[in-house]
N, C-alpha and C positions, 0 to 999 in steps of 0.2 A: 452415765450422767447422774441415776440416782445415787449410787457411791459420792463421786464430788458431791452432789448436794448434801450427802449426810456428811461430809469432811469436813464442810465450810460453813456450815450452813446453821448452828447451832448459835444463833445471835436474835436479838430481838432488831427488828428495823424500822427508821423512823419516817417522820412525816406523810406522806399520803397513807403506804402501806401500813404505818401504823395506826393512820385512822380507820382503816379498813377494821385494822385486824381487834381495834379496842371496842368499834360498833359492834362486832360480831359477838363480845363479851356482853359490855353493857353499856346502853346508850346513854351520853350524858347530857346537859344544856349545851356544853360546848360541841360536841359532835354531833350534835343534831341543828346546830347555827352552821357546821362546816358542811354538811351534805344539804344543807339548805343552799347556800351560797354556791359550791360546788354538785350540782344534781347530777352530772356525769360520773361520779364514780360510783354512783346506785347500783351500776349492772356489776361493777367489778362488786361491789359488797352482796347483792345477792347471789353472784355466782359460786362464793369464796362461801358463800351461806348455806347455799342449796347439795353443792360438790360434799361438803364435812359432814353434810347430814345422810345427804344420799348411802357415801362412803361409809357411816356409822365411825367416822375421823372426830377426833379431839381436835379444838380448836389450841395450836403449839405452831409456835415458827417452823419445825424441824416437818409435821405436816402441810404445811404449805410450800414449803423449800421441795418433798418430795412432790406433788403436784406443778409447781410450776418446771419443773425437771422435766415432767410428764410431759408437758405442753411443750416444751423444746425439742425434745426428744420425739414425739408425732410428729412437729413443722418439721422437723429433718429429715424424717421418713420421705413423707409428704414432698420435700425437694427434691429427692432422690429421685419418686416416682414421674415427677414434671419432666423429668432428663429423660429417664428411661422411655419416655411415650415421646421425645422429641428426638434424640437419638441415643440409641442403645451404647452405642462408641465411647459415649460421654459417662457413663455410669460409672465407671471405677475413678473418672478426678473427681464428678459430683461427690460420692462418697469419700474422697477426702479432704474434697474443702469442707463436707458439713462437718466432722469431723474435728477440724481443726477448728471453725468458729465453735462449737463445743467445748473442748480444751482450753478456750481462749474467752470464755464467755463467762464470768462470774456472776454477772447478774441472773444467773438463772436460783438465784437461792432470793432472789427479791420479790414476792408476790404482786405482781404490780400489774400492768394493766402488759406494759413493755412485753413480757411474754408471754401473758396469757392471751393474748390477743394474736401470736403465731401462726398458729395450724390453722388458724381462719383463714389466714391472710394466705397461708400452702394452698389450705383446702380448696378457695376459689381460680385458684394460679390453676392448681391440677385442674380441677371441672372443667376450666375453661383450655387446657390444653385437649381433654379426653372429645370436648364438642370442637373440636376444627378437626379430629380425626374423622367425625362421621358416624362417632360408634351408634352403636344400632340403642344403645340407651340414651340416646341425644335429648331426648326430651327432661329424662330425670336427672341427666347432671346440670342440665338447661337450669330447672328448678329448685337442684342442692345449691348451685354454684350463685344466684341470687340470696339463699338463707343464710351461708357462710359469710358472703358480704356485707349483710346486715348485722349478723350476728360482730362482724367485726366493726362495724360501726358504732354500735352499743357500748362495747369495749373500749373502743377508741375510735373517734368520729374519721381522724384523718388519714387509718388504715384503710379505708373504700376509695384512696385515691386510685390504687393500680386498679381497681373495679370498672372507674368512670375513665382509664386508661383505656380500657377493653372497650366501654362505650363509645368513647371516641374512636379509637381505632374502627371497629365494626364500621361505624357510619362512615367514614371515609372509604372503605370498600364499598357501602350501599351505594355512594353519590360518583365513585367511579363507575360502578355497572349502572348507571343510569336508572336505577332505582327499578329493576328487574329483580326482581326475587320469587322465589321457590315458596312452595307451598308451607317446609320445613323453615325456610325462615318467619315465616310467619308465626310458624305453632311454637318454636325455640322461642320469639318473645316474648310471646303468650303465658309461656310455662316459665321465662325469668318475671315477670312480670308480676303473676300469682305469686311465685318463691316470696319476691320480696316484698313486695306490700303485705305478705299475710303475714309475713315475721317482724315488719316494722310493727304491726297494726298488734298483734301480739305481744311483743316485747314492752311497746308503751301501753296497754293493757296493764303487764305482769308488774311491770313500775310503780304504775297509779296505785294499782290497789296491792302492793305487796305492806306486808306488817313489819317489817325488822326492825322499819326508821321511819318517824312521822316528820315530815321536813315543811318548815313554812312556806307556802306559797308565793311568789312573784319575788322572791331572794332570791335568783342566779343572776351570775353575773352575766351581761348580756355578750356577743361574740365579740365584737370590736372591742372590747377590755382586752382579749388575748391579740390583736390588732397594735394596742396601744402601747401595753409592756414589749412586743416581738418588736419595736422602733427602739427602744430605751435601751440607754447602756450598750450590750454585749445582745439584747433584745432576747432575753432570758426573764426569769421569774424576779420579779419588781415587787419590794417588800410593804413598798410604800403605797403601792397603786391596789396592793390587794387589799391592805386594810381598811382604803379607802372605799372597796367595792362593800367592806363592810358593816362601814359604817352610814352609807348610803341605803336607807333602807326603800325609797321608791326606785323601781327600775329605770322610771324615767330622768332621775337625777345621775343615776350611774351610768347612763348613754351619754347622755350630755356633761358628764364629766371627761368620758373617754375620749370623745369626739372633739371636745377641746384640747383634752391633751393631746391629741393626735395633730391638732391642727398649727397647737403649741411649737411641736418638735420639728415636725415640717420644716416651720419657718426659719426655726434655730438650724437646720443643715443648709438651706438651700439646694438646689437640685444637683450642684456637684456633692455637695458633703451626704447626702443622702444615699448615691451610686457608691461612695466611697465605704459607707456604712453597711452597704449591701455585701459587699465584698469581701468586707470584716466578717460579716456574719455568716456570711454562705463558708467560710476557712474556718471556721468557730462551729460548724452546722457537721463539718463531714470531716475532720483533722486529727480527730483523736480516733486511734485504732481501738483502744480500750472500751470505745462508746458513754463515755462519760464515768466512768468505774468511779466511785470516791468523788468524784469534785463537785455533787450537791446531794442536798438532802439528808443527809449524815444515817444512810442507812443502816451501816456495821455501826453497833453500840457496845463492841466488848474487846476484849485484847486476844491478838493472835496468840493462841496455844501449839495446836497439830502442825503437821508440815506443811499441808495446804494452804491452811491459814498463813502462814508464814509468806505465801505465794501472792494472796489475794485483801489480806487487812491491813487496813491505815498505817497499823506500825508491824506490819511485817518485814522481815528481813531479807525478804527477794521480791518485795515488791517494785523495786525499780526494773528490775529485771525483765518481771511479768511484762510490766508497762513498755520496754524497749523491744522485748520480742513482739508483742502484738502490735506495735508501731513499724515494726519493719516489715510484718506480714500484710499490716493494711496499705502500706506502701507498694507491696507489689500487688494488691489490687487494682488498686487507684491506677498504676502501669498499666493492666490487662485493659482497663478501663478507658483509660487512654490511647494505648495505640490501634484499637477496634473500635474507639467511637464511629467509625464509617462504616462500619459493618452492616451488610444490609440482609433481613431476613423478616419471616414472619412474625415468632415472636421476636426476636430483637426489639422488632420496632414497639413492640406494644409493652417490655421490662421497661425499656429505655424511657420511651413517653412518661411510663411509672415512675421512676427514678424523676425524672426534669417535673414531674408533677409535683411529686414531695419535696425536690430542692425548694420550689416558689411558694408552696404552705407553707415551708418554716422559713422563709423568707420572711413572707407576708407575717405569720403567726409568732406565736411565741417558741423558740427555738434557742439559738446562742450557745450548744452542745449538743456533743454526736452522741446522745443518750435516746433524741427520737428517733436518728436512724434504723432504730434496732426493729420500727416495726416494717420498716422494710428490706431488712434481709433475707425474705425468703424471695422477692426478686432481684437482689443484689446475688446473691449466692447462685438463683440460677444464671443470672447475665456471666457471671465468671466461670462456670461452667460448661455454657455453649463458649464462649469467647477463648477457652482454655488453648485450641488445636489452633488457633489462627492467631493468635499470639506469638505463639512460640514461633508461626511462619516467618511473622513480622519482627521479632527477637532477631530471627537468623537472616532473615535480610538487611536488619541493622549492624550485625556484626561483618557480611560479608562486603558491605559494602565499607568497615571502617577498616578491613584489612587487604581489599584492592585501593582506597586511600592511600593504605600505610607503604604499597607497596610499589605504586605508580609515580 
């Protein structure tokens, strides 16, 4: 991976990550009005901060292209490991579906929150598969597996969906056994509990008072703004609504703008044009195999040189190509996906919840491209993994029954 990143990866890239990456040089009025308004990307800027410095790293695309490689390349590990502790059987497809999303992933050269926010999102999947085993360290994955959560919430607030996935699920087992629990359940919530408040309580600590970026006060935009663009259009990034969040300098006017506009657009579908809207965007949410590659944000700023490049930039010459094989490979996911939707298992049910969780956040949210999908591939990639062998059952039951058809 780190090879492809050094192939591809020799570009400057724009809009968010390039605000990242121009705070981390030098801070200007403008970027300190964009992390004012925007205060969520504070964790990815001091990470991207602290990581350069730690690493005694220059601050250059082509080091952050190798670091976010890094973090892909861990989640994948990390996916592997989730199979191998659910079944051993399954470790050589898990290793080649991670694999192929790897080959198949160019966004790993974009510093962005999309991957760096991975191995969090593995890292709690594993913890939380290693505590349904029993292990005799139940308590400390108990308490890694809350910090990895948080940690990914920092990053990116709506990767703790498959988190409250696991919550959910749990409590439906407590209210099945009639609320009968073991001394160890008790201590296991105890030690996620501590995990996570002490790294939420932390983390907004390290924010408050870190120095990189002095940002104004009560300028973020408030949640329901991401509410109000995820209805609009394609329910994507709204150019008009965001300047508006700017130029709105009390919070209270920029609520009650949003919540107008919300109330605004409502009206304009009515409640069938609304459902209709849903639908557009849930195909628009999860359709592109590519995960959004090129079609916002104008990350590549330079022209395809190398061969790779030729594979993966705007005016590469097998870029249609790329696009049609990874569209017929996420096609035969979407398959596995489908004809085992009834599959019933332990984790199944808690990937799956995962999955229909983050369908209705970027319902709800701003969404409109399968570029958020990406922070949940590390339960998509295990759901096609377990689902791999029972697939192919259902494959061969579909063929055998269209050739006693054919033959009856």
């Amino acid at each position: 991976m780190e090879n492809i990143a050094t192939r591809i990866g020799l570009t400057p890239n724009g809009f968010d990550p390039d605000h990242i990456f121009e705070a981390n040089k030098h801070v200007t009025t403008y970027l300190k009005g964009y992390f004012s308004v925007y205060p969520n990307n504070i964790s990815m800027l001091l990470m991207e901060h602290y990581i350069l410095k730690i690493s005694n790293l220059k601050l250059t695309w082509m080091n952050l292209a190798y670091i976010s490689a890094l973090f892909v390349d861990i989640s994948a590990v990390l996916n592997v490991l989730i199979i191998k502790n659910i079944n051993k059987n399954l470790v050589n497809i898990s290793i080649v579906i991670n694999c192929i999303w790897i080959l198949l992933f160019p966004m790993v050269i974009v510093p962005y929150t999309d991957t760096w926010v991975l191995p969090f999102v593995s890292g709690y999947l594993l913890l939380y598969v290693l505590i349904k085993r029993e292990n005799k360290k139940i308590l400390l994955f108990s308490f890694f597996m809350s910090v990895c959560a948080i940690m990914a919430y920092f990053l990116k607030p709506s990767a703790i969906i498959p988190f409250f996935a696991i919550i959910i699920y749990e409590l439906t087992r407590v209210i099945d056994r009639k609320f009968h629990l073991k001394k160890i359940d008790y201590l296991v919530f105890i030690c996620c509990l501590l995990g996570g408040v002490g790294t939420y309580i932390s983390g907004r600590y390290i924010i408050n008072n870190q120095s990189v970026i002095n940002i104004i006060p009560g300028r973020s935009v408030p949640i329901v703004h991401y509410v109000n663009i995820g209805m609009k259009g394609e329910g994507k990034y709204n150019f008009e609504d965001d300047m508006k969040m700017y130029s709105l300098e009390d919070k209270k006017d920029r609520v009650e703008y949003s919540v107008k506009e919300i109330k605004k657009t409502l009206k304009g579908y009515g409640v069938g044009g609304y459902l209709k809207f849903l639908i557009l965007k849930q195909q628009l949410n999860t359709s592109d195999g590519t995960f959004g590659w090129l079609q916002e944000g104008n990350f590549i700023t330079r022209k395809a040189r190398s061969s790779l490049q030729q594979v993966y930039y705007p005016d590469g010459k097998y870029l249609d190509d790329y696009k049609y094989i990874s569209q017929g490979i996420w096609t035969l996911g979407i398959a596995v996906l489908f004809l085992t939707m009834f599959s019933i298992g332990k984790y199944q049910s808690v990937l799956k919840l995962s999955l229909i969780g983050g369908f209705i956040f970027l319902l709800i949210f701003e969404g409109g491209r399968s570029r958020y999908l990406i922070q949940y591939l590390p339960v998509l990639l295990t759901i096609l993994a377990i689902s791999w062998n029972n697939f192919l059952v259902k494959l061969n039951k579909i063929a055998d029954f269209q050739k006693d058809k054919m033959w009856s």
